[in-house]
C-alpha positions as CSV (number, residue, x, y, z in Angstrom):
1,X,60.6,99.4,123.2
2,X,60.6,95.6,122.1
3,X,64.0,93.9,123.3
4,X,66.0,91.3,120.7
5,X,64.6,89.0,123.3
6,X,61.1,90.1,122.8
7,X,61.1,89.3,118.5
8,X,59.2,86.8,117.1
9,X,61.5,83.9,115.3
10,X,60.5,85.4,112.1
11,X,62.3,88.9,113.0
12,X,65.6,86.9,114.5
13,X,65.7,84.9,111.0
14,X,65.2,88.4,109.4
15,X,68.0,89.8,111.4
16,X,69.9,87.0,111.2
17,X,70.4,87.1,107.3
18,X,70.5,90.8,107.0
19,X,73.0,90.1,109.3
20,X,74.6,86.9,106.9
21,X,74.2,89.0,103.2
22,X,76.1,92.3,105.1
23,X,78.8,90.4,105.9
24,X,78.7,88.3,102.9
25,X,79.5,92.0,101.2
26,X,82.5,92.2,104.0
27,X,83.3,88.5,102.4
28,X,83.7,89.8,99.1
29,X,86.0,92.5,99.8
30,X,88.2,90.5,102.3
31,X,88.3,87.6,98.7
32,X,89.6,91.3,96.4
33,X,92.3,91.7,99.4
34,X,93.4,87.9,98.8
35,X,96.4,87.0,101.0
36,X,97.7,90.5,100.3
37,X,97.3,91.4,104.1
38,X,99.0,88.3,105.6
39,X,101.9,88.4,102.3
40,X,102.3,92.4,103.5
41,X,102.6,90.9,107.1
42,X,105.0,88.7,106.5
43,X,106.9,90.6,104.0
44,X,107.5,92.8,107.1
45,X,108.6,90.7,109.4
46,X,110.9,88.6,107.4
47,X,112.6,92.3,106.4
48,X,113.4,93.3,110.4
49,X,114.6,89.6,110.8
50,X,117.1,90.5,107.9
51,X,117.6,94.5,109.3
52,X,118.5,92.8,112.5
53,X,120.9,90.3,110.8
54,X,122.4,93.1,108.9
55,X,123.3,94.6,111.6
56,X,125.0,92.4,113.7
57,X,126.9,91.2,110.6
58,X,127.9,94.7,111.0
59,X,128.6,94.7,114.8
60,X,130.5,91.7,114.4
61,X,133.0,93.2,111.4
62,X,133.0,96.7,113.9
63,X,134.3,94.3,116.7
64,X,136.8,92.2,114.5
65,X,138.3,95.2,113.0
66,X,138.6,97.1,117.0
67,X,140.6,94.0,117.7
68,X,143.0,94.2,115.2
69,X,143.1,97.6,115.5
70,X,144.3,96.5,118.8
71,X,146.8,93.8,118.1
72,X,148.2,96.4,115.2
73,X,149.1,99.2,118.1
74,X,150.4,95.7,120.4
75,X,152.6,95.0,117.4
76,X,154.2,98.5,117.5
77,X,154.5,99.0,121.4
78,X,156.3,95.8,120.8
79,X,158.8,96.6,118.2
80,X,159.3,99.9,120.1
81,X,160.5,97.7,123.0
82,X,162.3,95.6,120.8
83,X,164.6,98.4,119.5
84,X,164.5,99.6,123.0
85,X,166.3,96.2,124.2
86,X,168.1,95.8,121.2
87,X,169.9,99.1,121.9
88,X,170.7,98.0,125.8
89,X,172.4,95.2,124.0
90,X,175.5,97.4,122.8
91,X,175.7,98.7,126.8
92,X,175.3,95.1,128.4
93,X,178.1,94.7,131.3
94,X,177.8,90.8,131.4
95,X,176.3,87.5,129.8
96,X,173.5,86.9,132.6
97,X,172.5,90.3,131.8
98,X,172.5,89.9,127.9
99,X,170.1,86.9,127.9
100,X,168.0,88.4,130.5
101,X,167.8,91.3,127.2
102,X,167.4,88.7,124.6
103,X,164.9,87.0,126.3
104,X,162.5,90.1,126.1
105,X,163.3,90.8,122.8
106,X,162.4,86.9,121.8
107,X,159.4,87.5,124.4
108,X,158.5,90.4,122.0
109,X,158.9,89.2,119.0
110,X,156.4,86.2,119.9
111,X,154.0,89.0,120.7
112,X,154.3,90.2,117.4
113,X,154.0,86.7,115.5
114,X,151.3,86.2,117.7
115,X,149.4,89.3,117.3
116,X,150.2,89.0,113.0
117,X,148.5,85.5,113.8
118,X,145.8,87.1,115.3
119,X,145.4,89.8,112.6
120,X,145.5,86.8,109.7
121,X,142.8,85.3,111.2
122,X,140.8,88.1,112.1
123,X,141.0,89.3,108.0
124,X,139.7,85.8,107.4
125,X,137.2,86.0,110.0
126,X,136.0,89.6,108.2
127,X,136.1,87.9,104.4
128,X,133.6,85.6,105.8
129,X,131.4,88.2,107.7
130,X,131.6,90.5,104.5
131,X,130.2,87.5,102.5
132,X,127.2,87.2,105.1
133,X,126.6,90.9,105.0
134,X,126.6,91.3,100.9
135,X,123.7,88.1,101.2
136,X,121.6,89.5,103.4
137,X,121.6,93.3,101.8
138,X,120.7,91.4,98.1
139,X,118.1,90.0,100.5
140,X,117.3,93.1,102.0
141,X,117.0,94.9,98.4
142,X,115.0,91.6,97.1
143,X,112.5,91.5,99.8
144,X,111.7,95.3,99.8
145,X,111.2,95.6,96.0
146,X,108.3,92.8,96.6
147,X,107.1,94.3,99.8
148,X,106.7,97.5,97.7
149,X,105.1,95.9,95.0
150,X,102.6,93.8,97.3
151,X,101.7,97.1,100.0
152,X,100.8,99.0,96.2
153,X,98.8,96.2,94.7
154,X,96.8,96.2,98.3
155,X,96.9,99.9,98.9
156,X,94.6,100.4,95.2
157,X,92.1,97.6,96.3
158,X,92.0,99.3,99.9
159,X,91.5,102.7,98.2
160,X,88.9,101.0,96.0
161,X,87.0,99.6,98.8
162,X,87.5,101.6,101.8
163,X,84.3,103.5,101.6
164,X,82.6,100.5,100.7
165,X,83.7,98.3,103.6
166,X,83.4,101.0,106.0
167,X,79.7,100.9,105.0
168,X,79.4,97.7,105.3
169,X,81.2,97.2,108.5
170,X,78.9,99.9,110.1
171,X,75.7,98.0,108.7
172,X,77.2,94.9,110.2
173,X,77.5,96.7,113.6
174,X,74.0,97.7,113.8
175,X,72.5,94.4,112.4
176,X,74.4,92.4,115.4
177,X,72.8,95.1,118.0
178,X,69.6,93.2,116.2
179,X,70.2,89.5,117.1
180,X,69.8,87.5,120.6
181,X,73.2,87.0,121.7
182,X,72.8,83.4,121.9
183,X,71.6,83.1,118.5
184,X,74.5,85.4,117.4
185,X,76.8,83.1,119.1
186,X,75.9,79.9,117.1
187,X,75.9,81.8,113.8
188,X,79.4,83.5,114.4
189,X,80.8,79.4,115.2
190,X,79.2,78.7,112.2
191,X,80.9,81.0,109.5
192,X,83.9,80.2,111.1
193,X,83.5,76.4,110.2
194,X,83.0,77.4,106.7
195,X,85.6,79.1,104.1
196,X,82.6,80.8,102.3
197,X,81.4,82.2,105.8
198,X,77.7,81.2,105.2
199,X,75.9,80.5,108.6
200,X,72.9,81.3,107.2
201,X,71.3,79.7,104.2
202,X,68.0,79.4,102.1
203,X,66.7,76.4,100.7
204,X,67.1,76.1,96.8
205,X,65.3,73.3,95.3
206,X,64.8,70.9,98.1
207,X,68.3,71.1,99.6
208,X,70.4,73.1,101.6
209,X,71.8,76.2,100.3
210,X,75.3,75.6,102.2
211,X,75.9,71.9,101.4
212,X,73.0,70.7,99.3
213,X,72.1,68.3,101.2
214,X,68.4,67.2,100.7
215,X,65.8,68.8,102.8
216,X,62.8,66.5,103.6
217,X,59.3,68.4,102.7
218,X,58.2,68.2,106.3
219,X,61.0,70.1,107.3
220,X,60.5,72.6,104.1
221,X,57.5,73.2,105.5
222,X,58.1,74.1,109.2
223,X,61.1,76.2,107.9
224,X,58.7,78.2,105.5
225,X,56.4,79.1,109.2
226,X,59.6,80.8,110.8
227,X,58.1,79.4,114.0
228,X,61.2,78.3,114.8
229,X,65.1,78.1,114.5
230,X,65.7,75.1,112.2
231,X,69.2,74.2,111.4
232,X,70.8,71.5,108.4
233,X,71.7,68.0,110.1
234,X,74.0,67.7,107.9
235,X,76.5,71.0,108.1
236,X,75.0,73.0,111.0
237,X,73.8,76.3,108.9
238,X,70.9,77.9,110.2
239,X,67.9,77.2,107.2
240,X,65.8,79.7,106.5
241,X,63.1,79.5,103.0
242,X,64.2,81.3,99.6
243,X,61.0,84.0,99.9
244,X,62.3,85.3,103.0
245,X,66.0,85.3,101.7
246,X,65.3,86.7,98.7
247,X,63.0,89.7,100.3
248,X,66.3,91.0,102.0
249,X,68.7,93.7,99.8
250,X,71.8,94.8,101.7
251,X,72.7,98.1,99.3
């Protein structure tokens, strides 16, 4: 059994734009998809950024409000004490002893001014945080309504074409199994350079099929013998003539 190595020129050019017109089909249906894929992508991401935002908004307003949960229960061990002292007053047996007892209670109640100060602040603090949190769940809601729009406007055109480009992609498989690696090489560089994919293309009246640049008759003619792999000086595609090019039907 013959090798890829082993074809003539004319069966690697024939390979070669089965090969092209296959994945010219693949092309087509990647063009339906439009930036769909990469919107869907992105959609996604952008919604676990904001998930994760959420959520430490949330954290953050959890933490805030154990703190002045906190200061609240300082505040009332506090006024506890201060009643406590306050009552020690009315049994006090001398002066040194009742400003040693005023001075907790003042002690205390600076605790408690401090800890209201602490509560103020922290109520702020939340206001702010609850300000953060209602703009990133509008953003939330916002960006999910489009992701669900975008993921049903791509899941029809994958429905659509799913069969298709499974077909297509299996063709695609088999005709690479076809060309001489190197070759393959050169003509997978090539699409890449080019938005319409085209690597391979005939020559339509005279000039290149890719850029259009002029071919000269000479070179019309030695590309029309398939003796050998001729490529366009001017954009790199691989040439090959119209007859040959139009002989091939990918179905």
């Amino acid at each position: 059994m013959a090798t890829v190595k082993d074809f003539s020129v004319e069966e690697k050019l024939t390979s070669l734009v089965t090969l092209q017109k296959i994945e010219s089909k693949l092309d087509e249906i990647k063009v339906l998809k439009g930036e769909l894929p990469m919107e869907v992508s992105d959609l996604e991401d952008e919604i676990t950024g904001l998930n994760a935002r959420q959520t430490r908004v949330e954290e953050e307003i959890n933490g805030i409000n154990e703190f002045t949960n906190q200061k609240k229960e300082l505040i009332k061990e506090a006024e506890i004490l201060i009643k406590k002292y306050e009552k020690q007053t009315e049994n006090v047996k001398n002066s040194r002893e009742f400003e040693a007892i005023n001075k907790e209670i003042e002690m205390q109640q600076l605790e408690v001014k401090l800890a209201e100060k602490h509560i103020k602040d922290a109520h702020e603090e939340i206001a702010e945080k609850a300000v953060l949190l209602e703009r990133a769940k509008k953003a939330l809601s916002s960006k999910d309504a489009v992701l669900s729009s975008k993921k049903g406007e791509l899941e029809k055109i994958i429905s659509a074409t799913e069969k298709e480009e499974k077909h297509f992609q299996k063709l695609s498989a088999e005709a690479r199994e076809k060309v001489d690696e190197r070759l393959l090489n050169s003509y997978d560089r090539i699409r890449k350079n080019y938005r319409n994919g085209l690597g391979v293309v005939p020559v339509e009246r005279d000039a290149c099929g890719g850029c259009f640049n002029a071919i000269p008759p000479q070179k019309q003619s030695e590309i029309k013998q398939r003796k050998k792999i001729i490529i366009c000086e001017n954009c790199g595609r691989i040439l090959v003539d119209n007859d040959l090019n139009d002989t091939i039907e990918v179905k």
